[in-house]
C-alpha positions as CSV (number, residue, x, y, z in Angstrom):
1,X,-24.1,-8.6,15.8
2,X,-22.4,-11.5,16.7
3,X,-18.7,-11.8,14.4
4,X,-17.6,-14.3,12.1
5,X,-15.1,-16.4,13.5
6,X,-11.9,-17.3,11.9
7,X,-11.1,-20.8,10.9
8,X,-7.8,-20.6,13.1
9,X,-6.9,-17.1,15.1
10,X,-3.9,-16.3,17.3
11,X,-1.4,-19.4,18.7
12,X,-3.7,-21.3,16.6
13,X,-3.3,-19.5,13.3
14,X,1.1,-19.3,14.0
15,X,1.3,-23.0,14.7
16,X,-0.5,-24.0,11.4
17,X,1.9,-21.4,9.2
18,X,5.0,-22.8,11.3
19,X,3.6,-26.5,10.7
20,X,3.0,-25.8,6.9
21,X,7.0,-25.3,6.3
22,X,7.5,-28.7,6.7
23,X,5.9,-29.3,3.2
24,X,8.7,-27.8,1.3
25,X,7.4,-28.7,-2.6
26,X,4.0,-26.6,-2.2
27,X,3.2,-23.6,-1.2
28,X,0.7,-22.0,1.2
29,X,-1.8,-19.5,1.7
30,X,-3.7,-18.0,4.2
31,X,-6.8,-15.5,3.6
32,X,-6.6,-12.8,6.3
33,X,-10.0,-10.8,5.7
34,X,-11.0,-8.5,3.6
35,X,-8.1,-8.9,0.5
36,X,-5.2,-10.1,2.4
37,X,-3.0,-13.0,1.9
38,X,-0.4,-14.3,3.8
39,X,1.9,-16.6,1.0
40,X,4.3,-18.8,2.5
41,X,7.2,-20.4,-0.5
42,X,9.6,-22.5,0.8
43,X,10.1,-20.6,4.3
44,X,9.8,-17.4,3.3
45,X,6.5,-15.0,3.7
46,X,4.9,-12.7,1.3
47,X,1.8,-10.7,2.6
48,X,-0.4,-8.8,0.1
49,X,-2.5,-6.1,0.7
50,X,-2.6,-7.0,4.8
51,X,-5.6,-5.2,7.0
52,X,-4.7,-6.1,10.5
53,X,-6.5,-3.5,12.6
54,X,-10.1,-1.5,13.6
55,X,-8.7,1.5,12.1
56,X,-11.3,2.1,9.8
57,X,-14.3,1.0,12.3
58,X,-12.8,3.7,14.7
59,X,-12.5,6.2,11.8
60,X,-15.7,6.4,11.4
61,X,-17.8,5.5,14.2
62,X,-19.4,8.4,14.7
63,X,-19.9,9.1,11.1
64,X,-22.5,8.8,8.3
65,X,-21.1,5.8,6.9
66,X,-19.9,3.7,9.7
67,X,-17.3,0.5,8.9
68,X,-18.9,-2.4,11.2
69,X,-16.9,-5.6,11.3
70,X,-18.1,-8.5,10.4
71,X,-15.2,-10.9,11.2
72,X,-12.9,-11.4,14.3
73,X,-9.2,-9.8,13.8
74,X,-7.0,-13.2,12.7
75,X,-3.9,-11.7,14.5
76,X,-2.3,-9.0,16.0
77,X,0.5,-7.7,13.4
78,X,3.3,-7.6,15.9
79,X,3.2,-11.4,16.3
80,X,4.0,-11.6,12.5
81,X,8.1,-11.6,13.0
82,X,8.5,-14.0,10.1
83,X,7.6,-11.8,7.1
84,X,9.8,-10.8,3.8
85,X,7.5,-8.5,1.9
86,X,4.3,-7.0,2.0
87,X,2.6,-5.5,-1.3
88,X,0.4,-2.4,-1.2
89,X,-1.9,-2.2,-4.3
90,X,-3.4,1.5,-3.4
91,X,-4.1,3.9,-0.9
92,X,-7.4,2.9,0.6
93,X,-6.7,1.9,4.1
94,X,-7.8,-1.2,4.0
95,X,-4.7,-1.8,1.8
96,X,-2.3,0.7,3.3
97,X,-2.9,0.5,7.1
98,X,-0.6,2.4,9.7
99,X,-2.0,-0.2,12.3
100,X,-0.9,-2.8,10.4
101,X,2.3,-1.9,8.7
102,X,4.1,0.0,11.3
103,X,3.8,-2.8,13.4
104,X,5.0,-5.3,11.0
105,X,7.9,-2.9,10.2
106,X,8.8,-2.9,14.0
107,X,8.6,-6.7,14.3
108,X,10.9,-7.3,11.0
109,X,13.9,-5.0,10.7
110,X,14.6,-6.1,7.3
111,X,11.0,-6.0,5.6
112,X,10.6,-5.2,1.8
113,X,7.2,-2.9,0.9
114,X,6.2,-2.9,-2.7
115,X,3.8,0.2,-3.5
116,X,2.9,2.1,-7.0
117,X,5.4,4.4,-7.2
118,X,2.8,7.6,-7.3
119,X,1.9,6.9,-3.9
120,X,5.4,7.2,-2.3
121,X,5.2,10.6,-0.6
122,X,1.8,9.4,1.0
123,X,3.0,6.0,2.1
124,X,6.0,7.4,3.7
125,X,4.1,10.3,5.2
126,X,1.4,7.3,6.8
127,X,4.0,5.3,8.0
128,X,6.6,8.3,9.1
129,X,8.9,6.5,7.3
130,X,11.9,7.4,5.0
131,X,10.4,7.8,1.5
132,X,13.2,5.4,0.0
133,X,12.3,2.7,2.2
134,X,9.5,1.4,0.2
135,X,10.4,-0.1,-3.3
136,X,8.1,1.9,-5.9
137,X,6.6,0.3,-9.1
138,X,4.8,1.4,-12.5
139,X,2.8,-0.7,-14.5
140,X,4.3,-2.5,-16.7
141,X,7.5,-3.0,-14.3
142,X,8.7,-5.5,-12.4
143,X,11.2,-6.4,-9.4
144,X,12.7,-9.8,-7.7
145,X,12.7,-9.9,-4.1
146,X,13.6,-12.4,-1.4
147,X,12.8,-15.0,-4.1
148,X,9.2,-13.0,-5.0
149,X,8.9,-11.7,-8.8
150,X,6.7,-8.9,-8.6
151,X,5.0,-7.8,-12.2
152,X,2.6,-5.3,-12.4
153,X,-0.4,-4.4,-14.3
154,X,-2.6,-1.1,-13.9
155,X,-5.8,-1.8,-11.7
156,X,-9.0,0.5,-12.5
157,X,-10.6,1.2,-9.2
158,X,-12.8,2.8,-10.6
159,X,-10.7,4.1,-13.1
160,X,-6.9,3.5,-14.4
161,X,-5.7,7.0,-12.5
162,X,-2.2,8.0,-13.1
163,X,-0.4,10.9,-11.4
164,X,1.3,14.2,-12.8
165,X,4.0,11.7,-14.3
166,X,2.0,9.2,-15.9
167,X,2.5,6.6,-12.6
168,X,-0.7,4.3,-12.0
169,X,-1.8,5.1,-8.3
170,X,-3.6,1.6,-8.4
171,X,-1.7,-1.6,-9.3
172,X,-2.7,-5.6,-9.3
173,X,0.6,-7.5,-9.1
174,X,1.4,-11.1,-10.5
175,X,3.5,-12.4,-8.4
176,X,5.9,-15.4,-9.9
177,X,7.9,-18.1,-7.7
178,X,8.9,-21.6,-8.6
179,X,6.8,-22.7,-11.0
180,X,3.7,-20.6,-9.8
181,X,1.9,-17.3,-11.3
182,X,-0.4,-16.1,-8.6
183,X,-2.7,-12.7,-9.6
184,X,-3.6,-10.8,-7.0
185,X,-6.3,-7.9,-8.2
186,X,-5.9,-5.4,-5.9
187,X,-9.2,-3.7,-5.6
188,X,-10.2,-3.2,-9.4
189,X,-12.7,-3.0,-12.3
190,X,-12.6,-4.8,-15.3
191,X,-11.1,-2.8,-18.1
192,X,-10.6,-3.2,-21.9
193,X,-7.1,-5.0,-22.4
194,X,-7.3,-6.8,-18.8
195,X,-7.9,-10.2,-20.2
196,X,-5.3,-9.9,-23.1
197,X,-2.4,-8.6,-20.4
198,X,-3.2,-11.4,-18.2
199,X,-3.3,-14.8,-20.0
200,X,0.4,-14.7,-21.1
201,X,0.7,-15.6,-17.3
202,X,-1.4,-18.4,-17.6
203,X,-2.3,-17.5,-13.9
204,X,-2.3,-20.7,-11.6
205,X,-4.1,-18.7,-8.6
206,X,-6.6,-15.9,-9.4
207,X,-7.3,-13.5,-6.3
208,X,-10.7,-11.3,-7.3
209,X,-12.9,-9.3,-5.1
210,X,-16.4,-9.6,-5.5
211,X,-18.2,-7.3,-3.3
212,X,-19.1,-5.3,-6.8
213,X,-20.2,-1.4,-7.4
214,X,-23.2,0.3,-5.7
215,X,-23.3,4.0,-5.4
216,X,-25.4,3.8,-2.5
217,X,-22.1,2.9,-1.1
218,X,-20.1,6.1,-1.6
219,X,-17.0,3.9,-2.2
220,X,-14.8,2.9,-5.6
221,X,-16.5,-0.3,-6.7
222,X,-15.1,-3.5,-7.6
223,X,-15.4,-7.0,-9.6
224,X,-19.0,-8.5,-8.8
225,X,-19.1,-12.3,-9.0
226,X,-20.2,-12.9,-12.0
227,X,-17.4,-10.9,-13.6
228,X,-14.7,-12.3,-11.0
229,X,-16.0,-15.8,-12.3
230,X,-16.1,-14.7,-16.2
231,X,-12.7,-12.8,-15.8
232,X,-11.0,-16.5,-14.1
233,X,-12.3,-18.4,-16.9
234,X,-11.2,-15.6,-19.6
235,X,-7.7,-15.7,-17.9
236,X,-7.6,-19.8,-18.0
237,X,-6.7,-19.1,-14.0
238,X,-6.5,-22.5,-12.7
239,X,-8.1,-21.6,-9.5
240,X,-10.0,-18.1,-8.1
241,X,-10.4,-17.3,-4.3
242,X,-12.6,-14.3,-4.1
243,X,-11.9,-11.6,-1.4
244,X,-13.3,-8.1,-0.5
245,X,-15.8,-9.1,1.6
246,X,-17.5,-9.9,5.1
247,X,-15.1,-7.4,6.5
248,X,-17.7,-4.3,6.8
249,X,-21.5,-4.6,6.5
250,X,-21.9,-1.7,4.0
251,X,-19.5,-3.0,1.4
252,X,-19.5,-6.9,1.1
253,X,-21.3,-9.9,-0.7
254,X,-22.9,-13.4,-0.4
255,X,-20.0,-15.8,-1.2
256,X,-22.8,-18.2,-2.3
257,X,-23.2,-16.1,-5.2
258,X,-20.0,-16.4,-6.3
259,X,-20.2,-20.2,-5.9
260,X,-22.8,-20.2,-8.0
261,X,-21.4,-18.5,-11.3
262,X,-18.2,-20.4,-10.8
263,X,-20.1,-24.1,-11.1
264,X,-22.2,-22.8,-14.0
265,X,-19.4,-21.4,-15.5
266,X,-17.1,-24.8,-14.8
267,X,-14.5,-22.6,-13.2
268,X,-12.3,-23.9,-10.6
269,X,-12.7,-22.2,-7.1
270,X,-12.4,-22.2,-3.5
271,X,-13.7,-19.8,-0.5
272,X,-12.1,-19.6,2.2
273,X,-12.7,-19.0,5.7
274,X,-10.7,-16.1,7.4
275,X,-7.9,-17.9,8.8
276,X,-7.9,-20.8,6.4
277,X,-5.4,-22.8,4.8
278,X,-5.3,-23.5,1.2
279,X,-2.0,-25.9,-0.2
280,X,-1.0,-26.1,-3.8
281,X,-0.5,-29.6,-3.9
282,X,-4.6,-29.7,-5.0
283,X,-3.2,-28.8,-8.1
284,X,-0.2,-31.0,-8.3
């Protein structure tokens, strides 16, 4: 099959984050595949939930349920020597990746990795690294870094799961700067108080998967679009950007879809291209 192409890749995808830190009073974002973000505030670089790598299409190649891409790699991680924090939401590769987060370790002595504070053992055992050297959170909890604030609600993928201690495994994190409330799902189902924790926020930036739930699949499901649509407009999110999908054939969605629920529903959106730029001045 032949791959999507990014909207910008490589040099190309460097120059336009270096180029964007000339606008000082907005700030940017970049969707990297799958549900990674790269934020850019005011010179300083936030990644969430990053998937840099063919891990999983090599993992299982030769398996029952192979992972084919669907979209070119934007970047190798090593070129990414300008980043603050990244945020891991759960344990699914796709969100915790060795190939991508040892790398990014490497090329940024002084990174900061948020986690859920039940997965430390495993994230340092993934990433051989010290177990202090992520910074863990429960839900509920929150943490300022390099200018980030970091508040976190439980995500239910499929289900709220909490360790021994009573720790969520799986977290969505609203992430506060400026004057901006960004919500970035994580991977995650829609659960009973979801809408009630969230619109305090009053969310400018909604980030919601919408490749859905189908046990044919064998995976933890997600958000369809319909419910990533109904859940922005629940939430009063000024914008959503959906993610989770046209990363592997077996697990993804139509984007049209999506398009379509959010003008019947009158909800601001925008879909982005791999590689694509989005500014906040389109809501200034």
């Amino acid at each position: 099959m032949t791959l999507i192409k990014p909207k910008l890749k490589d040099a190309a995808f460097l120059e336009d984050v270096k180029h964007a830190e000339s606008d000082f009073n907005s700030f940017h974002l970049w969707w990297l595949g799958q549900s990674g973000f790269l934020i850019q505030w005011q010179r300083k670089h936030l990644l969430l939930d990053p998937y840099l790598s063919d891990s999983l299409t090599e993992k299982y190649a030769d398996t029952d349920k192979p992972h084919i891409r669907m979209t070119e790699l934007i970047i190798n991680p090593a070129r990414l020597d300008f980043i603050d924090v990244v945020t891991s939401s759960h344990i699914h590769t796709d969100h915790l990746d060795a190939r991508t987060l040892i790398p990014l370790m490497k090329a940024n002595p002084n990174l900061k990795l948020i986690i859920p504070e039940a997965n430390r053992q495993i994230v340092a055992e993934r990433l051989d690294t010290d177990p202090l050297f992520a910074t863990g959170l429960n839900d509920g909890e929150s943490v300022d870094i390099n200018g980030f604030r970091f508040i976190t609600l439980p995500a239910a993928h499929e289900k709220i799961e909490r360790d021994e201690a009573g720790r969520c495994r799986c977290l969505s994190y609203v992430i506060q700067f400026g004057s901006w409330n960004l919500y970035h799902s994580g991977d995650t189902l829609w659960y009973e108080d979801l809408v009630e924790r969230l619109k305090p926020f009053s969310v400018d930036v909604a980030f919601l998967p919408i490749n859905g739930r189908a046990l044919e699949r064998r995976v933890a499901g997600n958000l369809n679009a319909k419910e990533a649509v109904s859940l922005a407009r629940q939430i009063e999110a000024k914008i959503v950007i959906p993610h989770h999908y046209d990363m592997f054939t077996f697990n993804t969605a139509n984007p049209d879809e999506f398009v379509k629920e959010a003008e019947a529903a009158n909800q601001h959106y925008t879909v982005l291209t791999c590689g694509e730029r989005w500014s906040s001045g389109v809501l200034q």
